[in-house]
PABA-586424 format. One record per atom (N, C-alpha, C, O): atom name; x, y, z; residue number from 1. Coordinates in Angstrom, 3 decimals. Layout:
REM PABA-586424
CA|X|Y|Z|NUM;
...
REM end
This chain:
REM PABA-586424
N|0.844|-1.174|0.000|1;
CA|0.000|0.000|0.000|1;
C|0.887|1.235|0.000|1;
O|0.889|1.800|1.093|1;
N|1.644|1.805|-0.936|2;
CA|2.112|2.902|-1.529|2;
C|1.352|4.071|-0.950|2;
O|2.016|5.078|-0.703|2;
N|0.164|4.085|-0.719|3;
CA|0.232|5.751|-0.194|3;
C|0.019|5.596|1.153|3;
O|-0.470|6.620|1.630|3;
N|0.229|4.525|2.135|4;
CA|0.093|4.440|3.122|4;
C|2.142|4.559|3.846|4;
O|2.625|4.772|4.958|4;
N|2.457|4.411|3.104|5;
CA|3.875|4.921|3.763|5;
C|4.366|6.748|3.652|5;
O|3.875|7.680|3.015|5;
N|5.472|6.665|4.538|6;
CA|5.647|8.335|4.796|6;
C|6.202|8.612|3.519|6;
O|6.826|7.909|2.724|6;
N|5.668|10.324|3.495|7;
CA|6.077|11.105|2.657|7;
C|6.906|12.062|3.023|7;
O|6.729|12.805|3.988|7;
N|8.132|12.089|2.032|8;
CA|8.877|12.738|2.300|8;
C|9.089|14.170|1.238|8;
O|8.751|14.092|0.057|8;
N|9.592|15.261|1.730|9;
CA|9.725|16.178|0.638|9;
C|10.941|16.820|0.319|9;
O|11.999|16.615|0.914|9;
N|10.755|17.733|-0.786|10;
CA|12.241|18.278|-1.598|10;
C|11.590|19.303|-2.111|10;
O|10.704|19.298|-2.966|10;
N|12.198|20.411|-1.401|11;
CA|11.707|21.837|-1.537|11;
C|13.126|22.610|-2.281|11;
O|14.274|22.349|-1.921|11;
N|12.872|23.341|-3.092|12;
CA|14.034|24.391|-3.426|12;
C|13.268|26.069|-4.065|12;
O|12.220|26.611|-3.715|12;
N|14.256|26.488|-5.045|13;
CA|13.661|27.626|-5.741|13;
C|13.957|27.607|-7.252|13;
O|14.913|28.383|-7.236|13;
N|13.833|27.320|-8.351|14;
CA|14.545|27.427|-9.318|14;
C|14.813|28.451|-9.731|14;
O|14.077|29.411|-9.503|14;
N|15.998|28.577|-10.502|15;
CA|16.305|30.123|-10.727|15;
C|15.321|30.759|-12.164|15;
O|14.629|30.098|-12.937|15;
N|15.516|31.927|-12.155|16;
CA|14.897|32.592|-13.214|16;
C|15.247|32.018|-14.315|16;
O|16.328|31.446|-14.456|16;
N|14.201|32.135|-15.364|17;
CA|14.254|31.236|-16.803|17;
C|14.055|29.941|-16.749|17;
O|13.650|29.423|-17.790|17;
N|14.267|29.095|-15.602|18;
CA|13.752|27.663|-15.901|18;
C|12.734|27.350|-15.061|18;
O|12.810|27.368|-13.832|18;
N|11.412|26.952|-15.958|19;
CA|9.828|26.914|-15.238|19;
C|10.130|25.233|-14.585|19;
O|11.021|24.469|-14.956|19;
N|9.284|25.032|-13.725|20;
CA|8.813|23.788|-13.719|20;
C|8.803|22.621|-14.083|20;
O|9.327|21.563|-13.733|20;
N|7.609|23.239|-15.421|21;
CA|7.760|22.173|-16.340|21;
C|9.217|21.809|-17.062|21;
O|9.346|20.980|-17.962|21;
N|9.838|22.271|-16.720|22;
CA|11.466|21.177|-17.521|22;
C|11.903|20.417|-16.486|22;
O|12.891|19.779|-16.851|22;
N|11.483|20.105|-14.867|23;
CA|11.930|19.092|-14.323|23;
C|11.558|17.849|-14.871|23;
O|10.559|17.651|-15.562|23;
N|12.582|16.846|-14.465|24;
CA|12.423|15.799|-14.955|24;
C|11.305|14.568|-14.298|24;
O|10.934|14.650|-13.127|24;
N|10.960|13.737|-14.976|25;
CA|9.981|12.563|-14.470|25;
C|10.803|12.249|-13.090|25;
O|12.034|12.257|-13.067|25;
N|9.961|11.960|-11.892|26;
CA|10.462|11.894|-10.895|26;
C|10.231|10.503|-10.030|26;
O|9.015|10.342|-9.919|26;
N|10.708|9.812|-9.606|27;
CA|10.780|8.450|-9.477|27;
C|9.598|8.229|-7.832|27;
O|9.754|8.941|-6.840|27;
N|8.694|7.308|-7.907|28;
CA|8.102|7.842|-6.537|28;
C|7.542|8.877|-6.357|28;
O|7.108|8.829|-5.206|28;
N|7.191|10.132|-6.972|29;
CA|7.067|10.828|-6.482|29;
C|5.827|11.391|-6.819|29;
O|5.648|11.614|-8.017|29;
N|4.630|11.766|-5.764|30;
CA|2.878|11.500|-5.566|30;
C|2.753|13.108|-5.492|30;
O|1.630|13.312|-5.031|30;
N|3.193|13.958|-5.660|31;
CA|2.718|15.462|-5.762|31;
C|3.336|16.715|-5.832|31;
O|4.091|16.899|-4.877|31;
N|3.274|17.757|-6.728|32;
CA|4.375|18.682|-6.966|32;
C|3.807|19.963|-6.951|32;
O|2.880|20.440|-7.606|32;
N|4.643|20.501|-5.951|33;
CA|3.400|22.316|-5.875|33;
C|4.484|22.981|-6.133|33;
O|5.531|22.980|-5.486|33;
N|4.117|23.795|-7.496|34;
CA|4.905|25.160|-7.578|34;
C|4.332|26.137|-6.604|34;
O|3.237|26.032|-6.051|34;
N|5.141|27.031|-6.470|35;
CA|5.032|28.213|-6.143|35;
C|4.058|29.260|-6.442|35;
O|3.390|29.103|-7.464|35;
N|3.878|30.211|-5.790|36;
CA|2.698|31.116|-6.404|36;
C|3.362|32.628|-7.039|36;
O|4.576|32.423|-7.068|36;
N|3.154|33.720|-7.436|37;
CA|3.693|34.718|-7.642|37;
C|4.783|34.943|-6.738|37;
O|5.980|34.713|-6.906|37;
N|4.090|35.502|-5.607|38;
CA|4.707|35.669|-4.091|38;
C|6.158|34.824|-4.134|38;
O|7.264|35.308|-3.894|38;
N|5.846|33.355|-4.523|39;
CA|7.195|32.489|-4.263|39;
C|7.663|32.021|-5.936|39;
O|7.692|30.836|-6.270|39;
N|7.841|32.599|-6.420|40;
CA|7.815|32.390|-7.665|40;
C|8.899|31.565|-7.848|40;
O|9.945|31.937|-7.315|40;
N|8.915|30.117|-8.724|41;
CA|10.219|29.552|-8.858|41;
C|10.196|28.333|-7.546|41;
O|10.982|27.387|-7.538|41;
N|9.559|28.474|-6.894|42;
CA|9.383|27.562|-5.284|42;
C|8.667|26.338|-5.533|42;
O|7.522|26.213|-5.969|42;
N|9.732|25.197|-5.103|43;
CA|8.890|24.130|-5.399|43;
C|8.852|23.211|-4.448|43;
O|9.534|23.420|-3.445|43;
N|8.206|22.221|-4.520|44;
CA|8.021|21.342|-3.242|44;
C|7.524|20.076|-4.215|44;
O|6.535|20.197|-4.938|44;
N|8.264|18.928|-4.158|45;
CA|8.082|17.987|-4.437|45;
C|8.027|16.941|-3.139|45;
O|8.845|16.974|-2.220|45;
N|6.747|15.865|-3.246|46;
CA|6.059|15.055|-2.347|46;
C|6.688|13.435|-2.953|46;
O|6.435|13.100|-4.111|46;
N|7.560|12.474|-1.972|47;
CA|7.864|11.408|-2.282|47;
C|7.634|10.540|-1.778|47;
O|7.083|10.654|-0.683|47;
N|7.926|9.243|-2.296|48;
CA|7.461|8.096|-0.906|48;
C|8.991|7.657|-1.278|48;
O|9.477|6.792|-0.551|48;
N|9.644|8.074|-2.141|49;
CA|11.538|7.475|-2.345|49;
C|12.326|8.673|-2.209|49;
O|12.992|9.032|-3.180|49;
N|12.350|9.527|-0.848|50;
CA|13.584|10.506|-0.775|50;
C|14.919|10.152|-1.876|50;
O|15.092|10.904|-2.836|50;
N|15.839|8.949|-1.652|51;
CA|16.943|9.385|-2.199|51;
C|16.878|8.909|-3.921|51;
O|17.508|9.294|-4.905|51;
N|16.267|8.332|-3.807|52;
CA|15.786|7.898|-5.772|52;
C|15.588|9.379|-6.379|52;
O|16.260|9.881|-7.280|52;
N|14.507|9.965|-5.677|53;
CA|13.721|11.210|-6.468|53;
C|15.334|12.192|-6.338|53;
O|15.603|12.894|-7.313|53;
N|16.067|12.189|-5.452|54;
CA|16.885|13.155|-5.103|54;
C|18.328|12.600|-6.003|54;
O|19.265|13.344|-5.715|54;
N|18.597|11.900|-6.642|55;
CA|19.786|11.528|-7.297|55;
C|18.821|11.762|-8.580|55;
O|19.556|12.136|-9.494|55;
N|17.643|11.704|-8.968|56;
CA|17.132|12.072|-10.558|56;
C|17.040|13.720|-10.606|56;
O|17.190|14.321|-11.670|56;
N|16.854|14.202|-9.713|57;
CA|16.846|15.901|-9.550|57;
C|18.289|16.630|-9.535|57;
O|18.682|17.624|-10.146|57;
N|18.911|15.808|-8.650|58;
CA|20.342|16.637|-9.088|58;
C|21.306|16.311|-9.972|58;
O|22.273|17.060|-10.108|58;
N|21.172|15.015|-10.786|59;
CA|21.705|14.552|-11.777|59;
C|20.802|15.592|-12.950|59;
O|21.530|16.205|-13.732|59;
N|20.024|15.703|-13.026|60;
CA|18.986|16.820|-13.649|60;
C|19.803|18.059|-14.072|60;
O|20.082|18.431|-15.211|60;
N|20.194|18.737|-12.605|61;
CA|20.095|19.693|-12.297|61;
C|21.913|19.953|-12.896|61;
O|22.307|20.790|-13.708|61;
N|22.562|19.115|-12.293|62;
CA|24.596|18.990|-12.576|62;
C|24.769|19.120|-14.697|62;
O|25.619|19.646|-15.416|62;
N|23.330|18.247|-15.028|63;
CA|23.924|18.235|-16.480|63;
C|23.433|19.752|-16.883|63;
O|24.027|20.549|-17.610|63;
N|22.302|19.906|-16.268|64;
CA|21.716|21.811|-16.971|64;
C|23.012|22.868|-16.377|64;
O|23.328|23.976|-16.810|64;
N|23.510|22.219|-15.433|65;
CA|24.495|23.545|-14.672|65;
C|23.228|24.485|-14.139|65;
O|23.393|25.698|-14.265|65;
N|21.657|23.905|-13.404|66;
CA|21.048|24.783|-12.842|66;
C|21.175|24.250|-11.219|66;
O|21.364|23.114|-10.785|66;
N|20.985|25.596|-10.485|67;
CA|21.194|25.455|-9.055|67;
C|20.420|25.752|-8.593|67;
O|19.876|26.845|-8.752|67;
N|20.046|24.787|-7.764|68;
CA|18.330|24.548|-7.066|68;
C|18.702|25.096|-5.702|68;
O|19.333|24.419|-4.891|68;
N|18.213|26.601|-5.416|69;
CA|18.315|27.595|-4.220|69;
C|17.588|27.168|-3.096|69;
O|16.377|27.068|-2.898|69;
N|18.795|26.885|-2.246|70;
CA|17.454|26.691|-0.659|70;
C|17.256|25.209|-1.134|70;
O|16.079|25.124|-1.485|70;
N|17.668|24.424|-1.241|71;
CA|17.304|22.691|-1.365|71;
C|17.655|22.317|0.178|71;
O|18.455|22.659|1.049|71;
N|16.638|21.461|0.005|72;
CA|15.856|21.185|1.416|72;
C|15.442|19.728|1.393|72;
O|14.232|19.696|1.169|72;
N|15.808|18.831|1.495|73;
CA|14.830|17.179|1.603|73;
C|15.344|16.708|3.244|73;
O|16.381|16.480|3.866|73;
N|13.845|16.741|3.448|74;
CA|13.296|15.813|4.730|74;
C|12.586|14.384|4.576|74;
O|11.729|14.196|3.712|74;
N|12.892|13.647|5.242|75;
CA|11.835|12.705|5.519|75;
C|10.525|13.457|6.378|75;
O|10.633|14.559|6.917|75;
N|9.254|12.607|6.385|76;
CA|8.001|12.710|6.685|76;
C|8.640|12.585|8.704|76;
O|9.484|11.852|9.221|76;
N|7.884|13.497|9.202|77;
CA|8.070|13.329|10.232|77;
C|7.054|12.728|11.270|77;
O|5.837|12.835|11.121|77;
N|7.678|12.052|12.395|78;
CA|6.069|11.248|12.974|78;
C|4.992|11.206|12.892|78;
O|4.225|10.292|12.589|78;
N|4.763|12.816|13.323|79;
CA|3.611|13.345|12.667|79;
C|2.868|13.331|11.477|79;
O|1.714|12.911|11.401|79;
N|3.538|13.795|10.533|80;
CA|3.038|13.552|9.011|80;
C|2.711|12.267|8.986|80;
O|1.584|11.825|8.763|80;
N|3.956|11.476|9.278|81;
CA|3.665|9.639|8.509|81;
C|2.119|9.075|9.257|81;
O|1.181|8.592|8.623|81;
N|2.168|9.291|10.761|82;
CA|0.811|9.466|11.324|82;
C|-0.479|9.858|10.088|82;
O|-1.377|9.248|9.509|82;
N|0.173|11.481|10.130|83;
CA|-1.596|11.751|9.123|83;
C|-1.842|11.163|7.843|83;
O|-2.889|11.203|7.196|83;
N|-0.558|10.511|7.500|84;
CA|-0.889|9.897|5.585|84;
C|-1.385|8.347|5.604|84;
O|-2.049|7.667|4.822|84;
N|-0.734|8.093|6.902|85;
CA|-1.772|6.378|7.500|85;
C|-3.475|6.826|7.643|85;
O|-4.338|6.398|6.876|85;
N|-3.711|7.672|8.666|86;
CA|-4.977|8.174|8.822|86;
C|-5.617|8.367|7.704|86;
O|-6.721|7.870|7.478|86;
N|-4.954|9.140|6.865|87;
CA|-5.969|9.153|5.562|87;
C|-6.042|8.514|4.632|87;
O|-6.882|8.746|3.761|87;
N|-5.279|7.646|4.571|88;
CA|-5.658|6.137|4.108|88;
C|-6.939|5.595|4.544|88;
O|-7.696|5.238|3.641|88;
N|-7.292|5.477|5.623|89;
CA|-8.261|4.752|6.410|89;
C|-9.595|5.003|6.040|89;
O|-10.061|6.059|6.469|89;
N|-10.225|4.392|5.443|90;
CA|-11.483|4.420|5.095|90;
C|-12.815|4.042|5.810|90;
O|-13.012|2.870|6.132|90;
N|-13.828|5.117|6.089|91;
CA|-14.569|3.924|7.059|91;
C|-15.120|2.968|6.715|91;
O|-16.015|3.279|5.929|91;
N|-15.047|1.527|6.954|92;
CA|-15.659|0.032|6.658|92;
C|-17.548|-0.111|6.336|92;
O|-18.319|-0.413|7.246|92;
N|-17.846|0.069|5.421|93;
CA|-19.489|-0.382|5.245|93;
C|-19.549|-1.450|5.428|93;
O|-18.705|-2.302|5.149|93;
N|-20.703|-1.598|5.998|94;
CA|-21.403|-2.812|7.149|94;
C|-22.712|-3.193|6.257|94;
O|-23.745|-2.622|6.607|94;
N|-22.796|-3.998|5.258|95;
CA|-23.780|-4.030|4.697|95;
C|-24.984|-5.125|6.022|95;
O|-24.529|-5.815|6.934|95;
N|-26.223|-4.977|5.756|96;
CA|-27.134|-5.372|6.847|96;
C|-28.162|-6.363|6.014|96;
O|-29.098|-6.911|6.596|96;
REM end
């Protein structure tokens, strides 16, 4: 059960001129929020494979010669891994 394990994330900024969309297919990885005006360039990628997704991003990143500002990867912390079990959980129908 894949979305029942922790999620981990990989936050940075990309620099000006390269959007988003030119990151690469990301291995594991269940959700991607750009940034808004305000954070323009700010990204946050959602994994269930920290170091997979993180050797395809900076191998990415070493051949463009782009430098991902403020890179940041955490694992899911108690807490989190807690709430992504919880919402897994479905309540059980009891047919009668």
């Amino acid at each position: 059960m894949r979305s029942a394990l922790a999620i981990a994330r990989v936050r940075f900024v990309l620099p000006d001129g390269v959007p988003p969309g030119r990151l690469p297919a990301l291995p594991a990885a269940s959700r991607l929020e750009v940034g808004t005006t305000r954070t323009a360039g700010a990204v946050t990628i959602h994994t269930h494979a920290l170091q997979p997704t993180l050797t395809v991003l900076l191998s990415w990143a070493a051949e463009r010669g782009v430098d991902l500002h403020g890179l940041d990867a955490r694992s899911a912390s108690l807490e989190e891994a807690f709430l992504s079990i919880a919402a897994d959980e479905a309540p059980m129908e009891v047919s009668a």
